[in-house]
N, C-alpha and C positions, 0 to 999 in steps of 0.2 A: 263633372260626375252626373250620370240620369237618373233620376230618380221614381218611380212610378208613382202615379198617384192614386191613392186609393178611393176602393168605392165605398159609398155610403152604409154604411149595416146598420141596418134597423131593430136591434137589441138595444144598442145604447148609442148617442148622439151627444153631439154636443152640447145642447143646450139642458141634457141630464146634467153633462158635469157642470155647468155654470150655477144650474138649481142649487146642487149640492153642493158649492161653493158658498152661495148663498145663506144656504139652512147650517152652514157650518160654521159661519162667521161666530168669532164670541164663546165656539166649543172646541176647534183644534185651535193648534199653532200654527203658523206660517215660518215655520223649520227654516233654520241658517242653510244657508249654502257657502259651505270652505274651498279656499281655494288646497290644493294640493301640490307643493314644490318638486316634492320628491317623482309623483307622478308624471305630471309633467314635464320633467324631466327627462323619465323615461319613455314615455310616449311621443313626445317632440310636440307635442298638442297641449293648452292649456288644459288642467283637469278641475272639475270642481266636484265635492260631494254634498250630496241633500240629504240631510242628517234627520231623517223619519226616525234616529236613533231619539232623537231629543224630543219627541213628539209628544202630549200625554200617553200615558200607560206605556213607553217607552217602545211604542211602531206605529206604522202608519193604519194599523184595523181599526184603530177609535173612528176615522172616518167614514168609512163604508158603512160600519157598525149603525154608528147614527143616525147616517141618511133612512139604512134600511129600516130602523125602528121607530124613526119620527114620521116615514110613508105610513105607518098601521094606521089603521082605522079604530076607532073607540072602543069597538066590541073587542077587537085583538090587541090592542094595548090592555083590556081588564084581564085578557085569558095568560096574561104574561109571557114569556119569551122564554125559549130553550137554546142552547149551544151545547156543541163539543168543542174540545181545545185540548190541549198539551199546555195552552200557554197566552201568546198574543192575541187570537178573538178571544178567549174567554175574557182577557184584562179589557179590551176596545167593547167584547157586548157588556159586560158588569157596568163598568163608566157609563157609557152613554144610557144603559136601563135606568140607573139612578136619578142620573142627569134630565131625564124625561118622567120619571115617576112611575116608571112599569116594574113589574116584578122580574125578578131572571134567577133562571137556574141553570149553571153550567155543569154539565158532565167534564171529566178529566181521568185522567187514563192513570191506575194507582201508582205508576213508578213516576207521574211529572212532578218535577224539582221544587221543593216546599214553597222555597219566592216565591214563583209564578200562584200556587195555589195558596198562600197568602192574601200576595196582593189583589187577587178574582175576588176573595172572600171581603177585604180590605176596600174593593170599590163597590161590595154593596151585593154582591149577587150569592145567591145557595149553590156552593159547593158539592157535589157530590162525583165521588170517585167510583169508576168502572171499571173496570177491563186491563188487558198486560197492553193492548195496542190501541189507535185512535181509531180501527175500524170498528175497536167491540164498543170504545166510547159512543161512538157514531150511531151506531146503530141501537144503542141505550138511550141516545137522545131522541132519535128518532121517534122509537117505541114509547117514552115521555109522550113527545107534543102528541101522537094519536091519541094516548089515552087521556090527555088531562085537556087536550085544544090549545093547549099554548103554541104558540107561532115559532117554529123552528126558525134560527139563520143560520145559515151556514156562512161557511167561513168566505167562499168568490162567486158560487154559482147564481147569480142572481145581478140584474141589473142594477137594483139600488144601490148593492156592495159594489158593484163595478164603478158606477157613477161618483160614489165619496171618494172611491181609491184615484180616482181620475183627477182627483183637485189637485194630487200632487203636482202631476202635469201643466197644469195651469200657472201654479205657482213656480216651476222650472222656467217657461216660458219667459214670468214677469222678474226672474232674479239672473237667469241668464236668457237674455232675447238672441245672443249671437249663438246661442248654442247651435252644431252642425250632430254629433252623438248623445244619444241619452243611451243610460245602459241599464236594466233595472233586473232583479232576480224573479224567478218564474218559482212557484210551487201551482197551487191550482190555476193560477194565471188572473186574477182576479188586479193586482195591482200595474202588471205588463198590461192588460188591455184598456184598462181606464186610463191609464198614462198616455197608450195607440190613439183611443179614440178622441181626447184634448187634445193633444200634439198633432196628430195626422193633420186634423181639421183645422187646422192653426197655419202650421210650418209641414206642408207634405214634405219638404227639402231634406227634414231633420229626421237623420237613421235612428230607429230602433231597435236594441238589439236589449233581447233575454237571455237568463243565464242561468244554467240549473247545473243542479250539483250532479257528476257523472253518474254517482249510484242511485240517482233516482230522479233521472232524465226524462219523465214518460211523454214531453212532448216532441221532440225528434223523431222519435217511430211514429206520433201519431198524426204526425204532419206529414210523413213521409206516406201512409196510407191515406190519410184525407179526413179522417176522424180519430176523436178520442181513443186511445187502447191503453189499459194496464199492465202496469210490469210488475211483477213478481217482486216479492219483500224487496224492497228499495231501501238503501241502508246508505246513511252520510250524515256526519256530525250538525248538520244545518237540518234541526227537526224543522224549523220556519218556511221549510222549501221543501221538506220529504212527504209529496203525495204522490199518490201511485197512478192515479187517472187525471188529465185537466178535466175540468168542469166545461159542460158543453156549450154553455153562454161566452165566457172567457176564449173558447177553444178557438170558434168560427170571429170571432174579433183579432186574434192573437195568428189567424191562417192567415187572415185579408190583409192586417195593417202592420204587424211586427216585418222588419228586412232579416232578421237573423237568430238564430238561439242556438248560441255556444252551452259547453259543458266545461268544468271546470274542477277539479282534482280534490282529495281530501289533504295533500299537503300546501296546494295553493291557498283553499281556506283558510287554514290554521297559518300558513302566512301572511295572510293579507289583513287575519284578524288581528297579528304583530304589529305590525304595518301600521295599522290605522291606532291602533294604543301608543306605540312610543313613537307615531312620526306625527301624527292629528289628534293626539291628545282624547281620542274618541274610543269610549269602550262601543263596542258592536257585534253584537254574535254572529256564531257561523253563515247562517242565510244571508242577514243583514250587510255581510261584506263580500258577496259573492262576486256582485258587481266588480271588487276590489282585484278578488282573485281572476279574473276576467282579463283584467288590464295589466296584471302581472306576467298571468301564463305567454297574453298576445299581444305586447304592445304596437307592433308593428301593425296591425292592421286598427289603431284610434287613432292613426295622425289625420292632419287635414282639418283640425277645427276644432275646436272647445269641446269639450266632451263633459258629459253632468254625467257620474257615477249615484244613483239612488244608494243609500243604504239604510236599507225599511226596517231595522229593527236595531234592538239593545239590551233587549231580556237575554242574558244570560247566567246559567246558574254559578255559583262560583267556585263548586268543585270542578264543573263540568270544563270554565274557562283558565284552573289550573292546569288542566291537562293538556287543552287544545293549546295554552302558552308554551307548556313543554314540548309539545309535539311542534309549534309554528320556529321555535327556538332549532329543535334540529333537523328540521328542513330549508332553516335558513342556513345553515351550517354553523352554528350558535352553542349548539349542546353536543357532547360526544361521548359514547357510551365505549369502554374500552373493557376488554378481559386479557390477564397476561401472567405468566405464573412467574415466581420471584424464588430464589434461596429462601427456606424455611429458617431461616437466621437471625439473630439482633443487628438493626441498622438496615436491612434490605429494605424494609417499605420506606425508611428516611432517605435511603437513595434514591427509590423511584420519586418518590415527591419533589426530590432537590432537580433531579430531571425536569420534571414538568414546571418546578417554579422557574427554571432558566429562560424556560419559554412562554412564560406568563400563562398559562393557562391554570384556571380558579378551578377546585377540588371544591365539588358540592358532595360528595358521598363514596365513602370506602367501604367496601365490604374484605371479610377473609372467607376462604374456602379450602378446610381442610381434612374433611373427612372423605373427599369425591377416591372412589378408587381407581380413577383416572391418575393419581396423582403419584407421584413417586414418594419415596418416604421422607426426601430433604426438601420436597417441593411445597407450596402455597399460591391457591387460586386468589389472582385478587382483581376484584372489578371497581372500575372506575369510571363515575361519572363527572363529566369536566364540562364547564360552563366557556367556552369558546369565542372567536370574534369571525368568525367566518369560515368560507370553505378554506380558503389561503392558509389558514392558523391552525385547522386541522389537521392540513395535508404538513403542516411543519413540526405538530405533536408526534404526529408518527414518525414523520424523518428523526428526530432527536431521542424516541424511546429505541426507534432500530440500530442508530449511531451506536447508544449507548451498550448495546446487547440485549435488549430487549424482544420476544418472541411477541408481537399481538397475536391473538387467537381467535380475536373479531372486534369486529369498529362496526 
Protein backbone atom coordinates (compact mmCIF):
# COMPACT_ATOMS: atom_id res chain seq x y z
CA UNK A 1 0.00 0.00 0.00
CA UNK A 2 1.45 3.88 -0.87
CA UNK A 3 1.38 6.02 1.35
CA UNK A 4 2.01 9.78 0.96
CA UNK A 5 4.09 11.58 3.17
CA UNK A 6 3.23 14.52 4.49
CA UNK A 7 4.59 18.10 4.49
CA UNK A 8 5.73 19.86 7.49
CA UNK A 9 2.98 22.62 8.82
CA UNK A 10 4.21 24.97 10.64
CA UNK A 11 1.10 25.74 13.12
CA UNK A 12 2.11 22.75 15.13
CA UNK A 13 5.15 20.34 15.00
CA UNK A 14 6.26 17.84 16.69
CA UNK A 15 8.31 18.81 19.15
CA UNK A 16 5.01 21.04 20.47
CA UNK A 17 3.60 17.70 21.20
CA UNK A 18 6.55 16.15 22.87
CA UNK A 19 6.59 19.71 25.10
CA UNK A 20 3.26 19.06 25.97
CA UNK A 21 3.89 15.65 26.88
CA UNK A 22 6.27 16.81 29.10
CA UNK A 23 4.29 19.65 30.90
CA UNK A 24 1.64 16.87 31.33
CA UNK A 25 3.40 14.29 33.01
CA UNK A 26 1.95 14.03 36.71
CA UNK A 27 -1.42 15.82 35.33
CA UNK A 28 -3.27 13.34 32.79
CA UNK A 29 -3.31 9.82 32.60
CA UNK A 30 -1.70 7.62 30.15
CA UNK A 31 -5.34 5.98 29.24
CA UNK A 32 -5.52 1.92 28.73
CA UNK A 33 -5.52 0.74 25.60
CA UNK A 34 -8.37 -2.64 25.18
CA UNK A 35 -8.02 -5.02 23.07
CA UNK A 36 -11.54 -5.56 21.15
CA UNK A 37 -12.70 -9.35 20.31
CA UNK A 38 -15.86 -8.71 19.06
CA UNK A 39 -14.25 -5.98 16.71
CA UNK A 40 -11.81 -7.64 15.46
CA UNK A 41 -13.51 -10.14 14.63
CA UNK A 42 -15.43 -8.23 12.43
CA UNK A 43 -12.92 -6.35 10.99
CA UNK A 44 -10.48 -9.35 10.26
CA UNK A 45 -7.89 -6.74 11.74
CA UNK A 46 -6.85 -6.70 15.39
CA UNK A 47 -8.89 -3.69 17.11
CA UNK A 48 -7.71 -1.80 20.09
CA UNK A 49 -9.48 1.11 21.99
CA UNK A 50 -7.72 4.17 23.74
CA UNK A 51 -9.97 4.89 26.39
CA UNK A 52 -9.81 9.05 26.68
CA UNK A 53 -13.11 7.79 28.30
CA UNK A 54 -11.05 6.95 31.64
CA UNK A 55 -9.08 10.04 31.41
CA UNK A 56 -9.54 12.82 34.24
CA UNK A 57 -12.61 14.74 33.89
CA UNK A 58 -13.82 11.87 31.95
CA UNK A 59 -12.03 12.94 27.91
CA UNK A 60 -9.26 13.72 26.55
CA UNK A 61 -9.69 18.23 26.85
CA UNK A 62 -7.96 18.25 30.33
CA UNK A 63 -4.86 18.00 28.04
CA UNK A 64 -5.01 20.67 25.49
CA UNK A 65 -6.67 22.59 28.46
CA UNK A 66 -3.50 22.63 30.29
CA UNK A 67 -0.99 22.92 27.92
CA UNK A 68 -2.81 26.01 26.75
CA UNK A 69 -3.16 27.54 30.36
CA UNK A 70 0.23 26.64 31.68
CA UNK A 71 1.70 28.65 28.02
CA UNK A 72 -0.10 32.15 29.95
CA UNK A 73 2.22 34.40 30.91
CA UNK A 74 1.77 35.96 34.73
CA UNK A 75 -0.18 39.03 33.75
CA UNK A 76 -2.80 36.44 31.92
CA UNK A 77 -2.81 33.94 34.49
CA UNK A 78 -3.92 36.98 37.20
CA UNK A 79 -6.71 38.21 34.36
CA UNK A 80 -8.12 34.53 34.83
CA UNK A 81 -9.43 32.43 31.98
CA UNK A 82 -12.94 32.22 30.26
CA UNK A 83 -14.48 29.14 28.32
CA UNK A 84 -17.74 27.90 26.68
CA UNK A 85 -18.68 24.39 26.90
CA UNK A 86 -21.94 22.08 26.95
CA UNK A 87 -19.76 19.95 28.91
CA UNK A 88 -16.08 18.34 28.23
CA UNK A 89 -13.77 21.75 27.99
CA UNK A 90 -15.56 23.32 30.49
CA UNK A 91 -14.70 19.96 32.97
CA UNK A 92 -10.67 19.90 31.19
CA UNK A 93 -10.48 24.00 31.65
CA UNK A 94 -11.98 23.99 35.45
CA UNK A 95 -9.36 20.97 36.30
CA UNK A 96 -6.43 22.21 34.87
CA UNK A 97 -7.39 26.40 36.07
CA UNK A 98 -7.32 24.91 39.70
CA UNK A 99 -4.66 22.60 39.15
CA UNK A 100 -2.37 25.71 38.13
CA UNK A 101 -3.95 28.43 40.56
CA UNK A 102 -5.85 30.64 37.86
CA UNK A 103 -9.17 31.74 38.27
CA UNK A 104 -11.94 30.26 35.58
CA UNK A 105 -15.10 31.05 34.52
CA UNK A 106 -17.13 28.95 32.28
CA UNK A 107 -20.14 29.96 30.34
CA UNK A 108 -22.75 26.79 29.49
CA UNK A 109 -25.60 26.91 27.57
CA UNK A 110 -29.05 26.70 30.19
CA UNK A 111 -30.43 23.29 28.82
CA UNK A 112 -26.44 21.35 29.52
CA UNK A 113 -27.16 18.32 31.63
CA UNK A 114 -26.87 19.07 35.45
CA UNK A 115 -23.59 16.38 35.83
CA UNK A 116 -21.61 18.10 33.49
CA UNK A 117 -22.40 21.58 35.14
CA UNK A 118 -21.86 19.94 38.54
CA UNK A 119 -18.87 18.67 38.11
CA UNK A 120 -17.27 22.22 35.95
CA UNK A 121 -18.53 23.85 39.39
CA UNK A 122 -17.04 20.56 41.36
CA UNK A 123 -13.36 21.18 39.65
CA UNK A 124 -13.29 24.60 40.80
CA UNK A 125 -14.42 26.98 38.12
CA UNK A 126 -17.64 29.77 38.18
CA UNK A 127 -20.29 28.55 36.53
CA UNK A 128 -22.52 30.73 34.66
CA UNK A 129 -25.35 29.68 32.23
CA UNK A 130 -26.31 31.41 28.85
CA UNK A 131 -27.93 31.00 26.10
CA UNK A 132 -30.64 27.93 24.33
CA UNK A 133 -27.36 27.05 22.10
CA UNK A 134 -23.34 26.91 22.41
CA UNK A 135 -23.21 29.82 19.84
CA UNK A 136 -25.12 32.25 22.29
CA UNK A 137 -22.73 30.67 25.14
CA UNK A 138 -19.85 31.49 22.87
CA UNK A 139 -20.38 34.55 22.09
CA UNK A 140 -21.08 35.43 26.02
CA UNK A 141 -17.89 34.24 26.56
CA UNK A 142 -16.30 35.91 24.24
CA UNK A 143 -18.04 39.36 25.22
CA UNK A 144 -16.60 38.29 29.05
CA UNK A 145 -12.90 37.99 28.19
CA UNK A 146 -13.22 41.79 26.25
CA UNK A 147 -14.58 43.25 28.89
CA UNK A 148 -12.91 41.75 32.07
CA UNK A 149 -9.21 40.76 29.90
CA UNK A 150 -9.48 37.38 31.06
CA UNK A 151 -7.86 35.06 28.47
CA UNK A 152 -10.48 33.22 26.51
CA UNK A 153 -9.74 29.20 25.31
CA UNK A 154 -11.40 27.83 23.25
CA UNK A 155 -12.24 24.60 22.91
CA UNK A 156 -9.28 23.35 19.32
CA UNK A 157 -8.64 26.45 17.56
CA UNK A 158 -5.28 27.17 18.95
CA UNK A 159 -1.90 25.49 18.79
CA UNK A 160 -1.47 24.80 22.49
CA UNK A 161 -4.95 22.90 22.63
CA UNK A 162 -3.89 21.15 19.47
CA UNK A 163 -0.38 20.37 20.85
CA UNK A 164 -1.96 18.51 24.61
CA UNK A 165 -4.58 16.76 22.22
CA UNK A 166 -1.58 15.52 20.24
CA UNK A 167 -0.16 13.45 23.32
CA UNK A 168 -2.79 11.13 22.71
CA UNK A 169 -0.89 10.20 19.71
CA UNK A 170 2.17 9.72 21.16
CA UNK A 171 0.97 7.52 23.65
CA UNK A 172 -0.98 5.26 20.72
CA UNK A 173 2.39 4.98 19.31
CA UNK A 174 4.18 3.68 22.56
CA UNK A 175 0.96 1.14 23.50
CA UNK A 176 0.58 0.05 20.11
CA UNK A 177 3.97 0.62 17.91
CA UNK A 178 2.57 -2.08 15.12
CA UNK A 179 -0.47 -0.01 14.63
CA UNK A 180 -1.25 0.31 10.62
CA UNK A 181 -5.07 2.54 11.37
CA UNK A 182 -5.90 5.02 13.95
CA UNK A 183 -9.46 6.24 13.76
CA UNK A 184 -10.33 9.19 15.91
CA UNK A 185 -13.86 11.54 15.99
CA UNK A 186 -13.58 14.97 14.44
CA UNK A 187 -15.87 18.05 15.95
CA UNK A 188 -13.63 21.17 15.72
CA UNK A 189 -10.77 18.98 14.72
CA UNK A 190 -8.53 19.97 17.47
CA UNK A 191 -7.98 16.25 18.79
CA UNK A 192 -7.79 14.62 14.78
CA UNK A 193 -4.93 17.08 14.20
CA UNK A 194 -2.79 16.67 17.16
CA UNK A 195 -3.07 12.97 16.83
CA UNK A 196 -2.00 13.85 12.55
CA UNK A 197 0.65 15.91 13.50
CA UNK A 198 2.38 13.03 16.47
CA UNK A 199 1.78 10.24 14.34
CA UNK A 200 2.36 11.73 10.75
CA UNK A 201 5.86 12.67 12.03
CA UNK A 202 6.56 9.42 13.64
CA UNK A 203 4.86 6.65 11.36
CA UNK A 204 3.84 8.49 7.92
CA UNK A 205 2.86 4.65 6.94
CA UNK A 206 0.12 4.76 9.63
CA UNK A 207 -3.60 5.87 8.04
CA UNK A 208 -5.58 8.43 9.72
CA UNK A 209 -9.00 8.56 9.36
CA UNK A 210 -11.84 11.04 11.18
CA UNK A 211 -15.16 10.50 11.85
CA UNK A 212 -17.97 12.80 12.25
CA UNK A 213 -21.42 12.43 12.93
CA UNK A 214 -23.52 12.69 9.41
CA UNK A 215 -25.70 15.61 10.90
CA UNK A 216 -22.96 17.66 11.45
CA UNK A 217 -20.35 16.73 9.02
CA UNK A 218 -19.01 20.34 8.29
CA UNK A 219 -15.52 19.07 7.36
CA UNK A 220 -16.30 17.06 4.07
CA UNK A 221 -17.73 20.09 2.34
CA UNK A 222 -14.99 22.03 3.76
CA UNK A 223 -12.24 20.04 2.50
CA UNK A 224 -14.10 19.60 -0.57
CA UNK A 225 -13.77 23.40 -1.20
CA UNK A 226 -10.29 23.87 0.38
CA UNK A 227 -11.40 25.85 3.46
CA UNK A 228 -13.45 26.06 6.58
CA UNK A 229 -17.47 26.42 5.60
CA UNK A 230 -20.55 26.17 7.96
CA UNK A 231 -23.48 24.20 7.96
CA UNK A 232 -26.53 25.09 8.98
CA UNK A 233 -28.23 23.80 12.60
CA UNK A 234 -26.17 20.60 12.71
CA UNK A 235 -28.11 18.16 14.73
CA UNK A 236 -26.79 14.43 16.18
CA UNK A 237 -27.04 12.93 19.63
CA UNK A 238 -22.83 13.28 19.91
CA UNK A 239 -23.00 17.02 21.29
CA UNK A 240 -18.88 16.14 21.87
CA UNK A 241 -18.65 16.40 18.00
CA UNK A 242 -21.60 18.86 16.93
CA UNK A 243 -19.79 22.02 15.61
CA UNK A 244 -20.88 23.77 12.75
CA UNK A 245 -17.52 25.21 11.38
CA UNK A 246 -13.72 23.40 11.89
CA UNK A 247 -11.37 25.71 13.44
CA UNK A 248 -8.95 27.15 11.04
CA UNK A 249 -5.72 26.01 12.80
CA UNK A 250 -7.03 22.32 13.09
CA UNK A 251 -8.53 22.67 9.48
CA UNK A 252 -5.15 23.28 7.30
CA UNK A 253 -3.40 20.43 9.60
CA UNK A 254 -6.48 18.01 9.27
CA UNK A 255 -6.39 19.06 4.93
CA UNK A 256 -2.47 18.11 4.78
CA UNK A 257 -2.23 15.06 7.25
CA UNK A 258 -5.58 13.11 7.92
CA UNK A 259 -6.09 10.27 4.64
CA UNK A 260 -9.81 10.25 5.16
CA UNK A 261 -13.06 11.52 7.07
CA UNK A 262 -16.05 9.30 7.09
CA UNK A 263 -19.54 9.97 8.48
CA UNK A 264 -21.39 8.00 10.43
CA UNK A 265 -25.34 7.47 11.26
CA UNK A 266 -27.33 8.33 14.49
CA UNK A 267 -28.36 4.70 14.70
CA UNK A 268 -24.68 3.50 14.26
CA UNK A 269 -23.82 5.72 17.33
CA UNK A 270 -26.32 4.57 19.57
CA UNK A 271 -25.05 1.19 18.45
CA UNK A 272 -21.83 1.27 18.98
CA UNK A 273 -22.44 3.19 22.31
CA UNK A 274 -24.24 -0.66 23.14
CA UNK A 275 -21.46 -2.22 21.90
CA UNK A 276 -18.87 -0.74 23.88
CA UNK A 277 -21.23 -1.00 27.37
CA UNK A 278 -22.07 -4.74 27.19
CA UNK A 279 -19.11 -6.08 25.00
CA UNK A 280 -15.95 -3.55 26.71
CA UNK A 281 -17.41 -2.99 29.88
CA UNK A 282 -16.91 0.82 28.88
CA UNK A 283 -19.53 3.54 29.35
CA UNK A 284 -18.61 6.23 26.38
CA UNK A 285 -20.97 8.69 24.90
CA UNK A 286 -22.07 9.46 21.61
CA UNK A 287 -19.06 11.41 20.13
CA UNK A 288 -16.71 9.39 22.15
CA UNK A 289 -17.74 6.15 20.20
CA UNK A 290 -17.95 7.46 16.96
CA UNK A 291 -14.73 5.86 16.10
CA UNK A 292 -16.74 2.69 17.15
CA UNK A 293 -19.66 3.51 14.86
CA UNK A 294 -17.15 3.84 12.05
CA UNK A 295 -15.99 0.28 12.27
CA UNK A 296 -19.38 -1.06 12.57
CA UNK A 297 -21.16 0.84 9.52
CA UNK A 298 -17.51 -0.17 7.35
CA UNK A 299 -15.68 -2.82 8.46
CA UNK A 300 -14.41 -3.85 5.23
CA UNK A 301 -12.30 -1.23 4.45
CA UNK A 302 -10.02 -1.49 8.60
CA UNK A 303 -8.44 -4.77 7.47
CA UNK A 304 -4.82 -4.91 6.73
CA UNK A 305 -3.43 -4.20 10.42
CA UNK A 306 -4.08 -3.29 13.96
CA UNK A 307 -6.21 -0.66 14.00
CA UNK A 308 -6.40 1.83 17.56
CA UNK A 309 -10.22 3.10 17.63
CA UNK A 310 -9.72 6.57 19.98
CA UNK A 311 -12.64 6.95 22.14
CA UNK A 312 -12.27 10.72 23.51
CA UNK A 313 -14.85 10.88 25.94
CA UNK A 314 -17.44 9.40 28.78
CA UNK A 315 -19.52 12.25 30.10
CA UNK A 316 -22.71 11.28 29.47
CA UNK A 317 -25.94 12.44 31.02
CA UNK A 318 -27.93 9.57 32.26
CA UNK A 319 -31.29 10.40 30.95
CA UNK A 320 -29.76 11.33 28.01
CA UNK A 321 -27.84 7.57 27.87
CA UNK A 322 -31.34 5.87 28.61
CA UNK A 323 -32.57 6.83 25.63
CA UNK A 324 -29.55 6.52 23.25
CA UNK A 325 -29.62 2.49 25.04
CA UNK A 326 -33.13 2.31 23.94
CA UNK A 327 -32.59 3.67 20.68
CA UNK A 328 -28.95 1.39 20.26
CA UNK A 329 -31.33 -1.69 21.45
CA UNK A 330 -33.67 -1.27 18.51
CA UNK A 331 -31.43 -0.66 15.87
CA UNK A 332 -29.65 -3.55 16.87
CA UNK A 333 -32.88 -5.42 16.52
CA UNK A 334 -33.01 -5.69 20.40
CA UNK A 335 -36.25 -3.67 21.13
CA UNK A 336 -39.59 -4.04 19.16
CA UNK A 337 -42.34 -1.72 19.25
CA UNK A 338 -45.73 -3.53 18.08
CA UNK A 339 -49.58 -2.03 17.65
CA UNK A 340 -52.35 -4.65 16.94
CA UNK A 341 -55.99 -4.67 17.88
CA UNK A 342 -57.31 -7.77 19.91
CA UNK A 343 -61.31 -8.92 20.82
CA UNK A 344 -62.41 -6.38 23.34
CA UNK A 345 -62.98 -9.62 25.60
CA UNK A 346 -61.83 -11.39 29.04
CA UNK A 347 -58.71 -13.61 28.08
CA UNK A 348 -57.71 -11.76 24.62
CA UNK A 349 -54.65 -9.97 26.00
CA UNK A 350 -53.79 -13.42 28.11
CA UNK A 351 -53.74 -14.98 24.72
CA UNK A 352 -51.71 -12.51 22.95
CA UNK A 353 -48.96 -12.79 25.83
CA UNK A 354 -49.17 -16.57 25.82
CA UNK A 355 -48.21 -16.09 22.03
CA UNK A 356 -45.20 -14.01 22.63
CA UNK A 357 -44.16 -16.07 25.71
CA UNK A 358 -44.01 -19.25 23.17
CA UNK A 359 -41.52 -17.37 21.52
CA UNK A 360 -39.50 -15.86 24.25
CA UNK A 361 -39.88 -12.47 23.71
CA UNK A 362 -39.88 -10.26 27.23
CA UNK A 363 -43.05 -7.71 27.66
CA UNK A 364 -41.45 -4.47 28.87
CA UNK A 365 -44.68 -2.28 28.48
CA UNK A 366 -48.66 -2.69 27.68
CA UNK A 367 -50.65 -0.08 26.89
CA UNK A 368 -54.79 -0.33 26.07
CA UNK A 369 -56.48 1.90 23.57
CA UNK A 370 -60.04 2.31 23.59
CA UNK A 371 -61.62 5.36 23.07
CA UNK A 372 -59.70 5.93 19.23
CA UNK A 373 -62.82 6.09 16.86
CA UNK A 374 -60.87 4.03 14.74
CA UNK A 375 -61.95 1.40 16.60
CA UNK A 376 -64.84 -0.79 16.23
CA UNK A 377 -67.10 -1.24 19.21
CA UNK A 378 -65.81 -5.09 20.11
CA UNK A 379 -62.27 -3.97 19.34
CA UNK A 380 -59.06 -2.77 21.56
CA UNK A 381 -55.83 -1.10 20.51
CA UNK A 382 -52.99 -2.47 22.14
CA UNK A 383 -49.33 -1.53 21.90
CA UNK A 384 -46.49 -3.44 22.80
CA UNK A 385 -43.21 -2.91 23.59
CA UNK A 386 -40.83 -6.18 23.62
CA UNK A 387 -37.34 -6.53 24.71
CA UNK A 388 -35.92 -8.85 21.61
CA UNK A 389 -32.63 -10.89 20.79
CA UNK A 390 -32.10 -9.83 17.33
CA UNK A 391 -33.25 -9.03 13.90
CA UNK A 392 -33.81 -13.05 13.61
CA UNK A 393 -36.20 -13.00 16.72
CA UNK A 394 -38.08 -10.33 15.44
CA UNK A 395 -38.75 -11.39 12.06
CA UNK A 396 -40.00 -14.77 14.26
CA UNK A 397 -42.41 -12.46 16.79
CA UNK A 398 -44.19 -11.47 13.69
CA UNK A 399 -44.26 -14.85 11.95
CA UNK A 400 -46.06 -16.30 15.32
CA UNK A 401 -48.50 -13.26 16.03
CA UNK A 402 -49.58 -13.61 12.11
CA UNK A 403 -49.73 -17.64 12.50
CA UNK A 404 -51.79 -16.89 15.40
CA UNK A 405 -54.47 -14.37 13.70
CA UNK A 406 -52.96 -11.63 14.51
CA UNK A 407 -53.28 -8.22 12.34
CA UNK A 408 -49.80 -5.97 13.21
CA UNK A 409 -50.66 -2.32 12.26
CA UNK A 410 -47.00 -1.42 12.63
CA UNK A 411 -43.39 -2.79 13.86
Amino acid sequence: MNYRVPQPVPQVILDDVRGAQKMLSGVSRVTAMEGSRHLSALTGSPVHLKCENLQRTGSFKLRGAYVRIAGLRPEQRAAGVVAASAGNHAQGVALASSLLGVRSTVFMPVGAPLPKVAATQEYGAEVRMHGQVVDETLAAAQEYADRTGAVFIHPFDHRDIIAGQGTVGLEILEQCPEVRTILVGIGGGGLAAGVAVAVKALRPDVRIIGVQAAGAAAYPPSLKVGHPVSIDDPITMADGIKVGRPGDVPFKIIGELLDDVRTVSEDALSSALLLCLERAKLVVEPAGCSTVAALLSEPELYGGGPVVAVLSGGNVDPLLLQRILRHGMAAAGRYLSLRLRVADRPGALAGLLAVLSVVDANVLDVSHVRTDPRLGLTEVEVELHLETKGPEHCAEVARSLHGAGYKVMSQ
